[in-house]
C-alpha positions as CSV (number, residue, x, y, z in Angstrom):
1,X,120.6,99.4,56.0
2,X,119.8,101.7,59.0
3,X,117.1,100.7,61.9
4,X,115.2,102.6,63.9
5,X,114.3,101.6,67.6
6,X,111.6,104.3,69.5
7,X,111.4,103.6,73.0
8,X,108.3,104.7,74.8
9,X,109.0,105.3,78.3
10,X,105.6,105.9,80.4
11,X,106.1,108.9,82.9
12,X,104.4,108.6,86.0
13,X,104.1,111.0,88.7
14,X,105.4,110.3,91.9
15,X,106.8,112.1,94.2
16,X,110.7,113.3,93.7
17,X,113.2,113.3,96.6
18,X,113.9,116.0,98.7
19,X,114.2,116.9,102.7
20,X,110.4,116.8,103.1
21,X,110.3,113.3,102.1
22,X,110.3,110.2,104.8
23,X,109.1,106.3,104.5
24,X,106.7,105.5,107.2
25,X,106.1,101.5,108.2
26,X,102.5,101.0,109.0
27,X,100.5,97.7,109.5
28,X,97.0,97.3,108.0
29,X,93.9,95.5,109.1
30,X,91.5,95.2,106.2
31,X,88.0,93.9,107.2
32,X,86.6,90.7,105.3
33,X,84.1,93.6,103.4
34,X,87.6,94.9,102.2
35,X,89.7,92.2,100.9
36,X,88.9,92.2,96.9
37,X,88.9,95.8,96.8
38,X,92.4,97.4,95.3
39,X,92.9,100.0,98.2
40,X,96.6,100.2,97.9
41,X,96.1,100.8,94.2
42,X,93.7,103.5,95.1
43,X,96.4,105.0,97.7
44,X,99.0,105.0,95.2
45,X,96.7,107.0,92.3
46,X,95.2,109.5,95.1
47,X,98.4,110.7,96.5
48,X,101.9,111.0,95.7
49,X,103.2,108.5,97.9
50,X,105.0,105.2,96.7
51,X,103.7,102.2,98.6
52,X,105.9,99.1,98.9
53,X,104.6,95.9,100.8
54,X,106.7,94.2,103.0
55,X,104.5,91.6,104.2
56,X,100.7,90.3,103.6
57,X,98.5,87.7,105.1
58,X,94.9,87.4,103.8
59,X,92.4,84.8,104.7
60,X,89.1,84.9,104.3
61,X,88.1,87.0,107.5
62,X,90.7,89.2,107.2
63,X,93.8,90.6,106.1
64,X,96.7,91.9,107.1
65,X,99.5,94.1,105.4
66,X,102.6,95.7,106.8
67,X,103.0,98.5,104.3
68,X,105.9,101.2,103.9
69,X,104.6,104.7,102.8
70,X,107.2,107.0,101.0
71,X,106.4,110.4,100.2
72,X,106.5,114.1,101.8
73,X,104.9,114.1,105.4
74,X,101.6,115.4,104.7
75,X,100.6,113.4,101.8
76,X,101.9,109.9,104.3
77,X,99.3,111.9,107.0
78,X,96.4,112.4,103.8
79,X,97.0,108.7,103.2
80,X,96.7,107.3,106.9
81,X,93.4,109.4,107.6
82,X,92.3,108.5,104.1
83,X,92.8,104.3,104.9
84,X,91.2,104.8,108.3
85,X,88.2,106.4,106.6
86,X,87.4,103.8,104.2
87,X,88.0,101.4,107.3
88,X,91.0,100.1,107.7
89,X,93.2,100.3,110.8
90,X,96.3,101.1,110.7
91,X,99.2,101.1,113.3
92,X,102.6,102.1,113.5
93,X,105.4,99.3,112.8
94,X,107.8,99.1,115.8
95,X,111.4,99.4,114.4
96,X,113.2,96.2,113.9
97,X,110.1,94.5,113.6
98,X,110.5,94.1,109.6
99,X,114.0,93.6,107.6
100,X,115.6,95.8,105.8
C-alpha cells in the first residue's frame, strides 16, 4: 500500500536579495482615526518590502510602532511617502535604540 502526500506551498512575492536591498528602522505615529485600519498590511501588499515590527504601543489616542522596512531603496522611499500620505509620521530609529 503506497500513499500519496501533495504539499501545496503558497508563493508570495517579495522581494529577493541582492546589493540593492537594505532594512530601514522607522518609528510610526498612527493618529486615533488610524488605529483599526490594517496599514501595515496595506504596505506589505502595495510594495515589495517585508515589514517586521519590533515594537507597538496602542492606546486609544494613539499608537505607536517601531517598524523595520526590508526591501530595495526605492520601494522603502515609495513606502515612507506612501505612510506619510495616508497620515502617519514616521521618523528614523536612532541605532542602538532597538535590539537585535
Amino acid at each position: 500500500m503506497f500513499f500519496v502526500c501533495v504539499i501545496i506551498v503558497a508563493r508570495f512575492d517579495r522581494p529577493r536579495y541582492n546589493a540593492r536591498m537594505q532594512k530601514t528602522r522607522l518609528w510610526l505615529m498612527f493618529p486615533a482615526r488610524l488605529i483599526t485600519r490594517p496599514i501595515l498590511w496595506e504596505l506589505a501588499r502595495q510594495f515589495a518590502v517585508v515589514t517586521n515590527i519590533r515594537q507597538a504601543s496602542v492606546t486609544d489616542e494613539i499608537g505607536l510602532v517601531s517598524l523595520e522596512l526590508d526591501g530595495e531603496r526605492e520601494e522603502i522611499k515609495k513606502s515612507i511617502a506612501w505612510l506619510e500620505e495616508n497620515g502617519i509620521k514616521v521618523e528614523p530609529v536612532e541605532i542602538g535604540t532597538i535590539a537585535s
